[in-house]
N, C-alpha and C positions, 0 to 999 in steps of 0.2 A: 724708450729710456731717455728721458730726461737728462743733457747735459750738466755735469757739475760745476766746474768754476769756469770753464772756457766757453769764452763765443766761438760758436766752429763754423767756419764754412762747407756744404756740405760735399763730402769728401770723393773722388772720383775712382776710390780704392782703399785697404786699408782693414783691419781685420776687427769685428765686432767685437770676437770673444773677448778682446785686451778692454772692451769696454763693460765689460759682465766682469773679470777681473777687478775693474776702477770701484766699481758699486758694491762688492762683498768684501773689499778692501777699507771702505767708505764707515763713516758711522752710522749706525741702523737707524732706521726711519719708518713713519708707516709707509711711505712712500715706497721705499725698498721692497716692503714685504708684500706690495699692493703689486711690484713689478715680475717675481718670483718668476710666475707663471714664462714671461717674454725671455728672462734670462733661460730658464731652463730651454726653451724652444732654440735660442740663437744658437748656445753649445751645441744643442744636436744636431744644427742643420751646417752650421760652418765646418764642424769637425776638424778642427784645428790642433787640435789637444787628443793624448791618447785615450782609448775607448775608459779604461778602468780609472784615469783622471776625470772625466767627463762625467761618469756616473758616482764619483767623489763627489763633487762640485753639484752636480745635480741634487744629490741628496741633502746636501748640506743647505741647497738652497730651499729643500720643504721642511729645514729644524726652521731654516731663518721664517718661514709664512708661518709655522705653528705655533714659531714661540712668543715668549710675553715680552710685549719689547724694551718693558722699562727694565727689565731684568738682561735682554740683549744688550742695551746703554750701557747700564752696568759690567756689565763684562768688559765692552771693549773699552771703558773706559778705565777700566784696572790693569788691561792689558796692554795698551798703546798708550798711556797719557802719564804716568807712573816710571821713571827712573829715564835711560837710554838705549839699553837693549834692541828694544822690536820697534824705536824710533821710526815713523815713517814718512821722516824728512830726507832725503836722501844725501844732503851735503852735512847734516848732521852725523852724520858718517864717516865724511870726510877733511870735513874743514873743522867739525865745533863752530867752537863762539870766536875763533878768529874771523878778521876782517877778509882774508879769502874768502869766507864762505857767501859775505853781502855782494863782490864780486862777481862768484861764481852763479850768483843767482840771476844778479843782473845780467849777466852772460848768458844766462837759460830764457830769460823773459826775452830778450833781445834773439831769441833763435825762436820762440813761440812767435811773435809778431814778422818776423822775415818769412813763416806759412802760413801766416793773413789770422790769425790766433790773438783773440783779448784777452787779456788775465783778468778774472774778477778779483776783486780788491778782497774777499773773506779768504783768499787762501792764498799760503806761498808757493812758489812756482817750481820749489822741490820735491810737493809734498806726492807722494807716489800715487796715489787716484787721478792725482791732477797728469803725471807724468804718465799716464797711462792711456788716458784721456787724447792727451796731444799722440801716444803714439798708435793709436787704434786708428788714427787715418792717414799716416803714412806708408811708405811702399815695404815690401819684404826687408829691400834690404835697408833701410833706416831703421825699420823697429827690430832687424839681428842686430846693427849696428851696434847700438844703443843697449839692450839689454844685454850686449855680448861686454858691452862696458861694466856693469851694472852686474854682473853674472855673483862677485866675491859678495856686496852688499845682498843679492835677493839668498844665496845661500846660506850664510850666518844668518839673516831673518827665518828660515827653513827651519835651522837645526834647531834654533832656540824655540820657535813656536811650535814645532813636533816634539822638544822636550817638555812644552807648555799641557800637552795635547790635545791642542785649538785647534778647529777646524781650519783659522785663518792662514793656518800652514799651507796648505793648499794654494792659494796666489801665490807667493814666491816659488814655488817646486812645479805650478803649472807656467811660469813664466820660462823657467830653465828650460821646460821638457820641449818651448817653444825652440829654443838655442841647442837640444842636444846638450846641457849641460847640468842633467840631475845626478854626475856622479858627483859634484862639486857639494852636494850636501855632507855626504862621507867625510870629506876633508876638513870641511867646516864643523862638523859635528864634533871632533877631534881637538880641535881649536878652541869648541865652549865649553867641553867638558871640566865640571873643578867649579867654570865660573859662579862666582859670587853673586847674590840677587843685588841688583841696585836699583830695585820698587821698593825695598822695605822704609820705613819710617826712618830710621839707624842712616841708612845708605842714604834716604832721599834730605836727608837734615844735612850729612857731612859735605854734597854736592853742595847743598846753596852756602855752607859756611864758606866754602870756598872758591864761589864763585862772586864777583862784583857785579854791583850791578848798573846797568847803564843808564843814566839819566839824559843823553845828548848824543843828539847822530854826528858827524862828521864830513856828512858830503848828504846832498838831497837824495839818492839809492838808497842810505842808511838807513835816512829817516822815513822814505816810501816803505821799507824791507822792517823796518821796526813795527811799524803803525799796521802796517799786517799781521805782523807776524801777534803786533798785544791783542787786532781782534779776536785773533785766532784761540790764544789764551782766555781769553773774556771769555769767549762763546764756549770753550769746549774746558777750561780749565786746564789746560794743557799743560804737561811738565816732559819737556823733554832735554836730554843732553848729548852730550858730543862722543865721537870715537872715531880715532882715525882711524881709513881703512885705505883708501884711495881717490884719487881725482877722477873724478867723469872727464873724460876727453873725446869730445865729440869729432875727432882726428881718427879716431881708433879703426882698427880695420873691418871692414865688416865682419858677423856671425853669419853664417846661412842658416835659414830656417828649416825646421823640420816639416815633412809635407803635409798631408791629409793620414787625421787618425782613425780610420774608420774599424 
């Protein structure tokens, strides 16, 4: 498997499957569907994830080899690129368009480069493949750590994308099951119910009435964290917006992992 935005060194520990996660997470490719095969092999043999997630994930991975892929595009770009919802920029989350959130990124790039990690310039360094990416080679407890942060944000993506009923449900609910924390869907499912769609045309118009837009960074972060983030739009068309939920705080106390699903 082909690394995505990161230069990685190669890692002396560190759990595959979080990188079969980063790639079904990912925008479809032929390249993805050419990988299929490796992905399904890593789940079976790391067995990190419980038996009946694993044969989710597996299955899902021969719709992804069978299917047509401009019509895969299609989807996940209706899915992911369209309103704020299933956003999967993680500070989008938390911060929006305030200027914490150019901070908090900077903050994250600056903790990729302290584990010998490049950030390639096509992508931001919230964006969860990428975050998934960095954490598929760190120790147990760095990646409970971290998704134990992270647990409120992969839950609300759960309950909205099994209200969707996408298969990409499946990453956030196999990331939980990694923390022992798939009751947390429940509680979030609770919390979306009612919600309003904001991908419709209605919703996606009143966002930008009301949003400004920025023609000038403020500090050179801003203008590195912009000029990414318009590739990012260029390339993918991307439309994403804000919602508070919480700070990632890399202070947090560890999650323990759950062990071998066999």
């Amino acid at each position: 498997m082909a690394d995505a935005a990161l230069k990685m060194p190669q890692p002396e520990f560190g759990m595959l499957s979080l990188r079969v996660l980063a790639r079904l997470l990912d925008y479809p490719t032929e390249a993805l569907q050419g990988a299929v095969g490796e992905l399904v092999e890593v789940l079976d043999q790391e067995r990190r994830l419980p038996a009946a997630l694993r044969g989710d994930l597996m299955s899902w991975c021969q719709r992804i080899a069978d299917g047509d892929l401009l019509e895969l595009q299609s989807e996940y770009v209706a899915l992911f690129d369209k309103g704020r919802a299933h956003s999967l920029l993680l500070f989008e989350h938390v911060h929006g368009e305030s200027r914490d959130r150019g901070q908090a990124m900077v903050d994250l790039i600056d903790e990729y480069k302290a584990a010998g990690f490049e950030l390639d310039a096509r992508e931001l360094p919230d964006y969860l493949p990428l975050f998934l990416e960095y954490l598929s080679t760190r120790s147990d407890d760095e990646i409970g750590r971290w998704l134990g942060e992270i647990r409120h944000i992969l839950a609300l993506l759960t309950a909205r994308l099994e209200d969707r009923g996408v298969d990409y449900a499946l990453v956030p609910r196999a990331l939980l099951a990694l923390v022992g924390a798939e009751d947390d869907v429940e509680a979030s499912r609770e919390a979306v119910k009612g919600e309003a769609r904001d991908d419709t045309p209605e919703a996606l118009d009143a966002v930008w009435e009301e949003e400004a837009v920025r023609f000038s960074a403020k500090s050179d972060e801003d203008c590195a964290l912009q000029s990414a983030e318009g590739r990012r739009l260029a390339e993918r068309k991307k439309v994403t917006h804000s919602e508070a939920v919480r700070v990632l705080d890399p202070a947090a106390a560890p999650v323990r992992l759950e062990g071998d699903r066999s």
